[in-house]
N, C-alpha and C positions, 0 to 999 in steps of 0.2 A: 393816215387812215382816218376815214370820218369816226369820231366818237358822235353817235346817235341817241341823245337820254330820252328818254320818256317825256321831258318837260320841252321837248322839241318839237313830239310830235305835231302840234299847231304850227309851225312855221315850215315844215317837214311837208306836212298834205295839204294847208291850204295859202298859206305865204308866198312856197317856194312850186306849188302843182305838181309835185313828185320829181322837179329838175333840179337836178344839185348845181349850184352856184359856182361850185370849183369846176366840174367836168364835165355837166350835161346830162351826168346817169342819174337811174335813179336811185331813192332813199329805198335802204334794205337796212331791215333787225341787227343789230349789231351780231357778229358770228363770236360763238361758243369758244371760246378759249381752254383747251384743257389745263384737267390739275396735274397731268406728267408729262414729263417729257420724251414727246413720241418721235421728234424729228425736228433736228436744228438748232435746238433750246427755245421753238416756242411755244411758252406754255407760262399758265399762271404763277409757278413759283419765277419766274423771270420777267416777266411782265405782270405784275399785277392790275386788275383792273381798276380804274381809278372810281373815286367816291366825286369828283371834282366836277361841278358843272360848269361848262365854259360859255359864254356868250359870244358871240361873233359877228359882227356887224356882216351886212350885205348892201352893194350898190341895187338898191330894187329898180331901177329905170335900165339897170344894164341886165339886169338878172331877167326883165319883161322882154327884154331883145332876144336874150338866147330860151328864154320858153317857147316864145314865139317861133323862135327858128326849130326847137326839137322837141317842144311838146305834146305834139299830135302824136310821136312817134312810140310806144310803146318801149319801157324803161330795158326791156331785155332784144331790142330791137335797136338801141343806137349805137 
């Protein structure tokens, strides 16, 4: 699951032009986690959300090849 922080958003909208690196789609808000559990076990007392920022490299000459190829496309349209 992408973890999405705040301190991304620059690599998020203008590094990566809304194409995520792993799959083509695009970057969306991180989703709301509940505090109960409603279905399955998940929820925050089981997953907590992390404080952790991770950094992750990207090939950007490979990442220019697939914007290229699905970036005109509208991120709820690929």
């Amino acid at each position: 699951m992408l973890e999405l922080r705040p301190t991304c958003a620059t690599c998020a909208d203008g590094v990566f032009g809304n194409v995520c690196p792993n799959c083509g789609g695009g970057f969306t808000a991180r989703p709301i986690r509940p505090s109960k559990d409603w279905k399955n076990g998940n929820f925050l007392g089981k997953y907590p959300a992390s404080t952790t920022v991770k950094h992750r490299r990207a090939d950007l000459a490979a990442h220019a090849e697939l914007a290229a190829a699905v970036g005109a496309t509208p991120p709820e349209k690929r």
